[in-house]
Structures are given as structure tokens and as C-alpha cells.
Backbone as CSV, one residue per row, in Angstrom:
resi,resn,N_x,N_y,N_z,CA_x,CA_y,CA_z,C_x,C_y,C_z
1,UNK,25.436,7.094,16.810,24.940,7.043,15.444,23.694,6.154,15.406
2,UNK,22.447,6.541,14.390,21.297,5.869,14.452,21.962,4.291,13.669
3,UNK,21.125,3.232,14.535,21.095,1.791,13.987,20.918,1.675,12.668
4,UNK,19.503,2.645,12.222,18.956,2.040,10.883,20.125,1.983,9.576
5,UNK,20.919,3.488,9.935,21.617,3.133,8.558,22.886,2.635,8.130
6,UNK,23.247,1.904,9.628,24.367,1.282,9.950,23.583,-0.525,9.583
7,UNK,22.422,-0.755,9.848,21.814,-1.806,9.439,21.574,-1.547,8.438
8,UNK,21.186,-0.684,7.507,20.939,-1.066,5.890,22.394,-0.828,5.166
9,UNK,23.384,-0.486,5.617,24.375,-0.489,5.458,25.517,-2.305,5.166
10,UNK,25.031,-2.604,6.703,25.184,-4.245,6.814,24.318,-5.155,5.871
11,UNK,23.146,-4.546,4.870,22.187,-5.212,4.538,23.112,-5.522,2.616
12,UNK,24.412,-4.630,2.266,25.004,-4.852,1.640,25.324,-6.113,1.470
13,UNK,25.904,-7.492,2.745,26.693,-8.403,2.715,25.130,-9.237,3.039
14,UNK,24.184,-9.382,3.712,23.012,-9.833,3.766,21.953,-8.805,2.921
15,UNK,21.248,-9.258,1.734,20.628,-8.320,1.147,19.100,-8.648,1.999
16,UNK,18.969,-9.527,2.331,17.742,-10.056,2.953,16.889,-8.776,4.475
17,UNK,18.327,-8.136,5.068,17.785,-7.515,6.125,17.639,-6.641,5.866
18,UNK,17.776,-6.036,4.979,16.634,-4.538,3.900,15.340,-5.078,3.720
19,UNK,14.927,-6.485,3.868,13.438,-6.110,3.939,12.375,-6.643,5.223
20,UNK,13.465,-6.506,5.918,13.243,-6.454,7.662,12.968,-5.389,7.842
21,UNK,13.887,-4.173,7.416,13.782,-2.861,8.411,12.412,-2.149,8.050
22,UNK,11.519,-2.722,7.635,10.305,-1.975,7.346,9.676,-1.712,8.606
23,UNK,8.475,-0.730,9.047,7.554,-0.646,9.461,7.887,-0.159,11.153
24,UNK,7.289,-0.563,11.852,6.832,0.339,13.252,8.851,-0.565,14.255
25,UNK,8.586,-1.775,13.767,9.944,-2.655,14.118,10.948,-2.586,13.880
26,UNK,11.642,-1.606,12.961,12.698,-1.180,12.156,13.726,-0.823,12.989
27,UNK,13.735,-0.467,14.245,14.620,-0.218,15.232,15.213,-1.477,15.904
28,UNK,13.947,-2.664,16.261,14.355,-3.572,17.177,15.510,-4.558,15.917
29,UNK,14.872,-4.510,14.510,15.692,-5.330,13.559,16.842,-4.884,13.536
30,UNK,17.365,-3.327,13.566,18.088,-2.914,12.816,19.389,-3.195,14.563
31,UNK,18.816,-2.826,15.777,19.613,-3.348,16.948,20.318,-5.055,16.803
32,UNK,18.967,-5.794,16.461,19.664,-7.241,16.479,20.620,-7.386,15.448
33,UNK,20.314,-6.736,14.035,21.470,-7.425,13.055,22.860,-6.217,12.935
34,UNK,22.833,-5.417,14.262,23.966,-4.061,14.596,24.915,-5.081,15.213
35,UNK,23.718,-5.691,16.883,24.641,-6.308,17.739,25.116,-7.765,17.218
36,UNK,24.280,-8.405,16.256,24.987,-9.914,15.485,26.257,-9.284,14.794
37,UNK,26.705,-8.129,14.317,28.066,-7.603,13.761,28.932,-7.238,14.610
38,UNK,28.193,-6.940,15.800,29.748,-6.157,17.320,30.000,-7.567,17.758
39,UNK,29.336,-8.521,17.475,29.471,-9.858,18.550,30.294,-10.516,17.100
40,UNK,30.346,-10.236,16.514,30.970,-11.258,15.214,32.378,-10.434,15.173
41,UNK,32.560,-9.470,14.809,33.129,-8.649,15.304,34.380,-8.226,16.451
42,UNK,33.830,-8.642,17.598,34.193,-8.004,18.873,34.678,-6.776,18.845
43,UNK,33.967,-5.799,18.268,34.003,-4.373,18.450,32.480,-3.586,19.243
44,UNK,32.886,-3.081,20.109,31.551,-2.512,20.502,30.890,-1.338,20.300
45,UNK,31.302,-0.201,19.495,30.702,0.062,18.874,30.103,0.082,17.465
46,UNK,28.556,0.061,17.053,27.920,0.060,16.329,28.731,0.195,14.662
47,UNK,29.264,1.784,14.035,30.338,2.110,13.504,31.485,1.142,12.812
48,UNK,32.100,0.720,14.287,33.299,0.087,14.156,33.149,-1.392,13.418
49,UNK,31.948,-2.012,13.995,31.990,-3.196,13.759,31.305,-3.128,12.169
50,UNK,30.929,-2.450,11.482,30.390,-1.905,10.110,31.877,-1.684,9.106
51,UNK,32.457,-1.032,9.745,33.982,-1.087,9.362,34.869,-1.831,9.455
52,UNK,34.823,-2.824,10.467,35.549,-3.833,10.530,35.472,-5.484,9.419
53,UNK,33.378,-5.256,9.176,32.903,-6.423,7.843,33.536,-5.601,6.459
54,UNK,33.647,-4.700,6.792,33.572,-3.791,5.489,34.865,-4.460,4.530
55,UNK,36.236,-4.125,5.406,37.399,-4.281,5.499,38.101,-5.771,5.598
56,UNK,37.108,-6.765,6.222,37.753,-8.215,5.750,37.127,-9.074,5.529
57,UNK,37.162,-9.294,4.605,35.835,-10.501,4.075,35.944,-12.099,4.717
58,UNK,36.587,-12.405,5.756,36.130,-13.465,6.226,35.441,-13.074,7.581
59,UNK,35.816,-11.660,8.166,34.710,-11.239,8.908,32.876,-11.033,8.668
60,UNK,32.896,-10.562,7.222,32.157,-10.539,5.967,31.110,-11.948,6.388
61,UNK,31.713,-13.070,5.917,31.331,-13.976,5.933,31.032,-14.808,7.213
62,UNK,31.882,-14.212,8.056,30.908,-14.955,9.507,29.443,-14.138,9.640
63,UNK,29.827,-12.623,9.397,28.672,-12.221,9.765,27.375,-12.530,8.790
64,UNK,27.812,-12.593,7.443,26.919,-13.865,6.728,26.171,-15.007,7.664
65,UNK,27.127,-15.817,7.935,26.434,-17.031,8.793,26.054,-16.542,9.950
66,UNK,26.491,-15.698,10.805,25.391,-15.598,11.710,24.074,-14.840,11.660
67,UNK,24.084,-14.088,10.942,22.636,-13.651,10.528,21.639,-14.962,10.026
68,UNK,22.424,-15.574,9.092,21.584,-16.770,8.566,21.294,-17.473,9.353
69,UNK,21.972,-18.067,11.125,21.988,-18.490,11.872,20.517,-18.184,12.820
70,UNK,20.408,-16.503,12.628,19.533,-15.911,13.317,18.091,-15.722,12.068
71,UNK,18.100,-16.107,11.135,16.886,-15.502,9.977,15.848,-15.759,10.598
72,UNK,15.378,-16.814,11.293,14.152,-16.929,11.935,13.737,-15.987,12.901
73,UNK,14.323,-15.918,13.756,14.289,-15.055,14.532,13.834,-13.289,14.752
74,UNK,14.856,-13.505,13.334,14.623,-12.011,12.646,13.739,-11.625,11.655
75,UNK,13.352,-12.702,10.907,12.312,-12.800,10.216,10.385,-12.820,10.799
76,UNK,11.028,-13.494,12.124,9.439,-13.277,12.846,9.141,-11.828,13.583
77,UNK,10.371,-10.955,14.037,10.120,-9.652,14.181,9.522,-8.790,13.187
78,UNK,9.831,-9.155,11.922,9.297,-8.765,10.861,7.520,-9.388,10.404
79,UNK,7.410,-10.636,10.704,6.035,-11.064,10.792,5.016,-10.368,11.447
80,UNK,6.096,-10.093,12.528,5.329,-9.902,13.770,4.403,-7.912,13.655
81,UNK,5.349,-7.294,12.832,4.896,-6.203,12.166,3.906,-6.064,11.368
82,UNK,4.294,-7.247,10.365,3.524,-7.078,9.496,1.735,-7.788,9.726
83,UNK,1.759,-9.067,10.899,0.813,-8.784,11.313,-0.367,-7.955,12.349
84,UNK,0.594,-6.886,12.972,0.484,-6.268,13.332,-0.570,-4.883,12.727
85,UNK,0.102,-4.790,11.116,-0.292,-3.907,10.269,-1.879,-4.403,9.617
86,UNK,-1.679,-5.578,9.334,-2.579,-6.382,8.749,-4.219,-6.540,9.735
87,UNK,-3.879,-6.568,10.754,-4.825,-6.316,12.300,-5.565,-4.731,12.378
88,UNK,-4.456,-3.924,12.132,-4.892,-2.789,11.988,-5.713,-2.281,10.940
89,UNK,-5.259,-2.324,9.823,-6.215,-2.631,9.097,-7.436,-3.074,8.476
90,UNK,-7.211,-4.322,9.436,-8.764,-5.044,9.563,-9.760,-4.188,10.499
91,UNK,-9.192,-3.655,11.240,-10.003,-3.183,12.347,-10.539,-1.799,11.741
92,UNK,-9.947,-1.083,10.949,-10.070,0.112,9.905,-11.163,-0.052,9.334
93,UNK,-11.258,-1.377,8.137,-12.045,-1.800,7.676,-13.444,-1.470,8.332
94,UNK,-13.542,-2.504,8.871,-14.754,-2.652,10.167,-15.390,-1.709,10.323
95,UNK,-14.479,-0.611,10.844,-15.069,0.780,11.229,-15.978,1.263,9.989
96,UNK,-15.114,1.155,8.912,-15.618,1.596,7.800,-16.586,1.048,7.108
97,UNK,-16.621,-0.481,7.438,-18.346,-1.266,7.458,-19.286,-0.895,8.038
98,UNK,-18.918,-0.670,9.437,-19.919,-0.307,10.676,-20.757,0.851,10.353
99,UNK,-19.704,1.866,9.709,-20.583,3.268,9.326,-21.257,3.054,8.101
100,UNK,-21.013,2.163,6.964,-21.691,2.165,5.868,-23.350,1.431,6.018
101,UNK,-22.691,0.439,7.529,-24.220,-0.188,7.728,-25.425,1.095,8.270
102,UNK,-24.481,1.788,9.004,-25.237,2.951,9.984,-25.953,3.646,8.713
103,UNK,-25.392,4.267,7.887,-25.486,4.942,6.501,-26.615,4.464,5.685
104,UNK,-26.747,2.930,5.745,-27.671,2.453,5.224,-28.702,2.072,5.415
105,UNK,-28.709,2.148,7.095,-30.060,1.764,7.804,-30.510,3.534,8.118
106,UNK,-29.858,4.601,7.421,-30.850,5.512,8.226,-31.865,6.050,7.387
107,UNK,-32.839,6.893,7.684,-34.108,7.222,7.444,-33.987,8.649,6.616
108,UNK,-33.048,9.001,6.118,-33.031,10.031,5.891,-32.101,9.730,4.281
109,UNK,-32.949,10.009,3.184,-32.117,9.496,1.747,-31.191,10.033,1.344
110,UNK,-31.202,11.192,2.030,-29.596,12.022,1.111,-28.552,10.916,2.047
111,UNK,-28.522,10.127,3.564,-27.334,9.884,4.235,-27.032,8.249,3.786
112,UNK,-28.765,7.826,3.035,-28.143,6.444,2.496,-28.145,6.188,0.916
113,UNK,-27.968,7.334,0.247,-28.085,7.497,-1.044,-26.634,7.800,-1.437
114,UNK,-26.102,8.111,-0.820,-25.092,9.404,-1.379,-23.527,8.426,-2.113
115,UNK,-23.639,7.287,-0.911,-22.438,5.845,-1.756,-23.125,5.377,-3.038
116,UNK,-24.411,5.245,-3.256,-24.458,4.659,-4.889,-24.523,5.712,-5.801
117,UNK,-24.857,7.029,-5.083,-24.540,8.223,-6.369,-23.041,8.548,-6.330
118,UNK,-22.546,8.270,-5.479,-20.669,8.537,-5.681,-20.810,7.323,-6.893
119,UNK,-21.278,5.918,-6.763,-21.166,4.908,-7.790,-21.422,4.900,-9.013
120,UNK,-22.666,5.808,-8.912,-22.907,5.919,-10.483,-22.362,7.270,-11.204
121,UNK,-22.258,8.306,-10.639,-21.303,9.496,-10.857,-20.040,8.994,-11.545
122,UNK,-19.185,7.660,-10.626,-17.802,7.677,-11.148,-18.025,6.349,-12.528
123,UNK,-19.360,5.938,-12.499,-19.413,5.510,-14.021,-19.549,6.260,-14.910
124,UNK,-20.303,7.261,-14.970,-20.618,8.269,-15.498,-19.313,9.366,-15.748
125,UNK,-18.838,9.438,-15.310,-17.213,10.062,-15.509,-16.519,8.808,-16.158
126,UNK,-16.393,7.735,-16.423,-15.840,6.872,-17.249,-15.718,6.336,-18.134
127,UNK,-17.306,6.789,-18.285,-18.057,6.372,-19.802,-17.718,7.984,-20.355
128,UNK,-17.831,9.303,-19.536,-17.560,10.288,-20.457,-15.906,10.263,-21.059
129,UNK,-15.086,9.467,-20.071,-13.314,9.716,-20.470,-13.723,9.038,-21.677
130,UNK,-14.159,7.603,-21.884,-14.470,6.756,-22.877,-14.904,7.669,-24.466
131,UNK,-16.169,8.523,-24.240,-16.512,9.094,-25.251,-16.197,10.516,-25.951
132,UNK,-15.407,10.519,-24.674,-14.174,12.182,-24.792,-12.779,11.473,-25.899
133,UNK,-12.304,10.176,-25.655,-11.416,10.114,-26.629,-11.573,9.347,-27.768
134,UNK,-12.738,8.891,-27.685,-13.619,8.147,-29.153,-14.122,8.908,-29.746
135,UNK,-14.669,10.198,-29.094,-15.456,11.440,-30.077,-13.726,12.262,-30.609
136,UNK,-12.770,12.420,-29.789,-11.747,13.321,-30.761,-10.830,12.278,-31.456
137,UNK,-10.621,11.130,-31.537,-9.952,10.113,-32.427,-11.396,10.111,-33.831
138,UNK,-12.222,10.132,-33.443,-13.197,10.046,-34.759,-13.147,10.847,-35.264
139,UNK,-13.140,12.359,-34.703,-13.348,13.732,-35.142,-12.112,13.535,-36.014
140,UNK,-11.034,13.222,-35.928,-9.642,13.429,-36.547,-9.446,12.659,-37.330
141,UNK,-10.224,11.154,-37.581,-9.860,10.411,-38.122,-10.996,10.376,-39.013
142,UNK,-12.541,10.879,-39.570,-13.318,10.700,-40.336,-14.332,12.383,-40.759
143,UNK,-14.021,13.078,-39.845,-14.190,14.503,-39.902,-13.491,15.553,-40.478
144,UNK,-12.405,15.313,-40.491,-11.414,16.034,-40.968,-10.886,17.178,-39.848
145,UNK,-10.599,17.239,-38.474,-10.672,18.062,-37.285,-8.903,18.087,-37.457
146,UNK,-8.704,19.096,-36.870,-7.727,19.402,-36.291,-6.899,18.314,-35.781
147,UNK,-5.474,17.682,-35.928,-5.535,16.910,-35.538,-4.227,17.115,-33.691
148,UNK,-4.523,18.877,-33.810,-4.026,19.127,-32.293,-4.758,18.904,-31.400
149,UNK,-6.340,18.340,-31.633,-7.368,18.658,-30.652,-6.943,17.031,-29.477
150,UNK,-6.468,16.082,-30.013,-5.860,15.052,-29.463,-4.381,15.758,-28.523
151,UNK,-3.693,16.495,-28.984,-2.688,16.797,-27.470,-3.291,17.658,-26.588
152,UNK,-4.813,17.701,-26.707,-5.514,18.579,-25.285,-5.993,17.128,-24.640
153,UNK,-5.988,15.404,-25.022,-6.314,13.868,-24.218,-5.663,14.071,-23.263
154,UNK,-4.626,14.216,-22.836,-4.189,14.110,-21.726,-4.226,14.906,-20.330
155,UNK,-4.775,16.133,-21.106,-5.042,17.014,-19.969,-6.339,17.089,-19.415
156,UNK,-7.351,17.356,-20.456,-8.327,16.304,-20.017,-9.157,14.705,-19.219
157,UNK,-8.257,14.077,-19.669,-8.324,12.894,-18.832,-7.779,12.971,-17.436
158,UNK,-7.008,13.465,-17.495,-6.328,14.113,-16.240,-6.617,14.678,-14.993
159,UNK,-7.861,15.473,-15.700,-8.490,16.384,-14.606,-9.815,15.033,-14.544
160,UNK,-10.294,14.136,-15.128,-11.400,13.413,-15.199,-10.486,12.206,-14.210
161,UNK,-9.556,12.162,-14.192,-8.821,10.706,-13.408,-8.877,11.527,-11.818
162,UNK,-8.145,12.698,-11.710,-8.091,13.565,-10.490,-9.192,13.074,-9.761
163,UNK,-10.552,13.324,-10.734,-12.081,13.669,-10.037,-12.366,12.097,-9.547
164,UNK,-11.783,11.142,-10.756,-12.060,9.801,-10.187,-11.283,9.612,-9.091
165,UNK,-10.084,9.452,-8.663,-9.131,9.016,-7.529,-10.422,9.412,-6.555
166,UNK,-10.869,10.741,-6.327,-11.451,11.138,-4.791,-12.154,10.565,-4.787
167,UNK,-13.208,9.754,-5.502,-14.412,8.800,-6.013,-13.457,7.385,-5.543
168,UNK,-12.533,7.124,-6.171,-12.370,5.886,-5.805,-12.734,4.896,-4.370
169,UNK,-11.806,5.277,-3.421,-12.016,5.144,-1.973,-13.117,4.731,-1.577
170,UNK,-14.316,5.502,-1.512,-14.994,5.383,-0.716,-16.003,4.318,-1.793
171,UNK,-15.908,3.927,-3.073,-17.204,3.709,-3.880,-16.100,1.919,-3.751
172,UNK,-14.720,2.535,-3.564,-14.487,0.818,-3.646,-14.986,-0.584,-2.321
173,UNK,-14.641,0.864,-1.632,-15.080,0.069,0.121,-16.459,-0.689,-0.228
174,UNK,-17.197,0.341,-0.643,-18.898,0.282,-0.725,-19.162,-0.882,-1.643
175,UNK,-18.337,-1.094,-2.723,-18.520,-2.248,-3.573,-18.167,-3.453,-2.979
176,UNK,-17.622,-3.573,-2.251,-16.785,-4.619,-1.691,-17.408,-5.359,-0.877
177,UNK,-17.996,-4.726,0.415,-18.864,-4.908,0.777,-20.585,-5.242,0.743
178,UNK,-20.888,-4.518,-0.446,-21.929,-4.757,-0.686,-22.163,-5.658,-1.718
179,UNK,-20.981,-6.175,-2.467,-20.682,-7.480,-3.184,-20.817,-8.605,-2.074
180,UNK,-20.107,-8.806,-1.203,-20.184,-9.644,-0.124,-21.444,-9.577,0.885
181,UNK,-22.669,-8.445,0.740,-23.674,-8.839,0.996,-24.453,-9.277,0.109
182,UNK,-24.208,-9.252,-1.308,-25.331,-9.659,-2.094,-24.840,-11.055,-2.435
183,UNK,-23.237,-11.533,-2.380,-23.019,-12.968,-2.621,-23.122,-13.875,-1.232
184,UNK,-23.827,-13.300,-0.151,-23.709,-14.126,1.111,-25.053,-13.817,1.676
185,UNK,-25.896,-14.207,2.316,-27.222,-14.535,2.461,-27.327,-14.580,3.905
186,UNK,-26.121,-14.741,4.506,-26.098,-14.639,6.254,-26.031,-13.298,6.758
187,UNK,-25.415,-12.568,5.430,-25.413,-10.923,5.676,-26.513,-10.300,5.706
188,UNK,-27.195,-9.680,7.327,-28.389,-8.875,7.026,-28.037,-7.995,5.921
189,UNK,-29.505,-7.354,5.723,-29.158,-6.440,4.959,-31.006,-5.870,4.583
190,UNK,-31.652,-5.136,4.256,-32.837,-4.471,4.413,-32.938,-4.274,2.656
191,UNK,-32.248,-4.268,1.997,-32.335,-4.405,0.657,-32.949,-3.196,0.118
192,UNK,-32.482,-2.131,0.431,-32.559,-0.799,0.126,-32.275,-0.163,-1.299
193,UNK,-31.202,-1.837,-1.813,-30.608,-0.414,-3.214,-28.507,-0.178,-2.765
């Protein structure tokens, strides 16, 4: 039988090792706090010893203390993921700096133009959501309009949020960065725009 759900299972009497089993490590956690229950226990298989805390609560409670015994331990396998993830990420990043610098040093305007027109495009879609539901709340409220033309807001905005999400990504990277070149002065930069 797989560890994991015999460990989130055990995570009943320790609620703490449900937020161990996350990420790429979820196997090695879910082995150590299997075998801290066969050894508390003395049942050797996985199963048994799940059935055996289940069934007497001062077994229950050792295996309480020995997990707590072990939290460090088990808690840095979990660090150890999560900086793991955090590394990766960074290194993602980077990549994704590296090309925006490439992007911005080249000679050709559609390849270093195209991040501040994604930027001003998705203002421009924000200011229209803005004046899409200020023009039909006015229309209804000083015009005398229909006042069904308001349950077509949501479907509308909808398809205008859609268009923003794909905008988001790449215009947030670009801000981010190029916030941190314009608030830092050690950052080359050719001042293009």
C-alpha cells in the first residue's frame, strides 16, 4: 500500500504532518512518519501499525510523542523542499530577466516594444472594464435604460478579465523588473522606454 495515504491518514493524531507531505519530498516524509508508527507500534507493516494507533489511544499518544520527538527532523525535510522550490524559481526568474534584457537591447522595435504595449493595452482594457460599468450604472440610473442591460456586467467583464489574465504574466514580470531598474542605479540599463 502507498505511504502517502497511510501518512495523511496518521496526520489525524499529528495534524502537523499534513503539511509536510507537500511537494517533490512527500514520499521521504510520508516513509519517516509510516516507520515512527511500525517502531511505536511494533508492527511491521505500514497498514497494521495505522490500525493498531487507530484502535488504542495510548498507542495514539506515544506516537504523538514520538513524532514530536522527531519535528525537527521532519520539519527540515520539508524546508529542505521548500527551499528547493524557492531556488527553482529564482533561477526561472533570471531566465526570464535574461530574455527581457536580450528583448530590450535589440535593434529591432517590434522585439523591444512589444512588453510596454502588452502594458499599456492591459491599461487600456481596465480603464475600458472601468467605463463599461460606469457608462451602464449611469445609463440605468440617470437615462432611464433598461435596467437588464447590467445582467449582461458580468459577462462582459469576464471576457475583459480572460483577455487580462493572458496580459498579466508577462507585463507583471516586466514591471517588476523594470521597477527595480528604475529604483536602483547599479542596474544597467540603455534607457529605451
Amino acid at each position: 500500500m502507498p505511504l502517502i495515504p497511510i501518512a495523511m491518514a496518521l496526520a489525524h493524531f499529528v495534524p502537523m504532518i499534513a503539511g509536510w507531505l507537500g511537494g517533490s519530498k512527500a514520499e521521504d516524509v510520508a516513509s519517516k512518519v509510516v516507520g515512527i508508527a511500525q517502531a511505536v507500534t511494533g508492527q511491521s507493516a505500514p497498514d497494521a501499525a495505522l490500525a493498531a494507533i487507530q484502535s488504542d489511544p495510548n498507542l495514539a499518544m506515544q506516537y504523538q510523542k514520538a513524532v514530536l520527538d522527531q519535528q525537527a527532523q521532519l520539519a527540515q525535510i520539508a524546508a529542505d523542499v521548500e527551499k528547493a522550490e524557492l531556488a527553482a524559481d529564482q533561477a526561472n526568474t533570471a531566465v526570464v530577466n535574461q530574455t527581457m534584457q536580450v528583448e530590450a537591447k535589440s535593434d529591432h522595435w517590434p522585439t523591444y516594444t512589444w512588453r510596454p504595449f502588452i502594458g499599456f493595452c492591459f491599461g487600456l482594457l481596465g480603464l475600458s472594464a472601468g467605463i463599461t460599468v460606469g457608462a451602464a450604472y449611469a445609463g440605468v440610473m440617470f437615462f432611464r435604460i433598461d435596467p437588464a442591460v447590467l445582467a449582461q456586467l458580468p459577462g462582459m467583464l469576464g471576457a475583459e478579465a480572460a483577455v487580462m489574465t493572458t496580459m498579466a504574466a508577462p507585463l507583471g514580470i516586466a514591471s517588476w523588473f523594470r521597477g527595480k531598474m528604475q529604483s536602483d542605479p547599479r542596474v544597467p540599463s540603455d534607457n529605451r522606454g
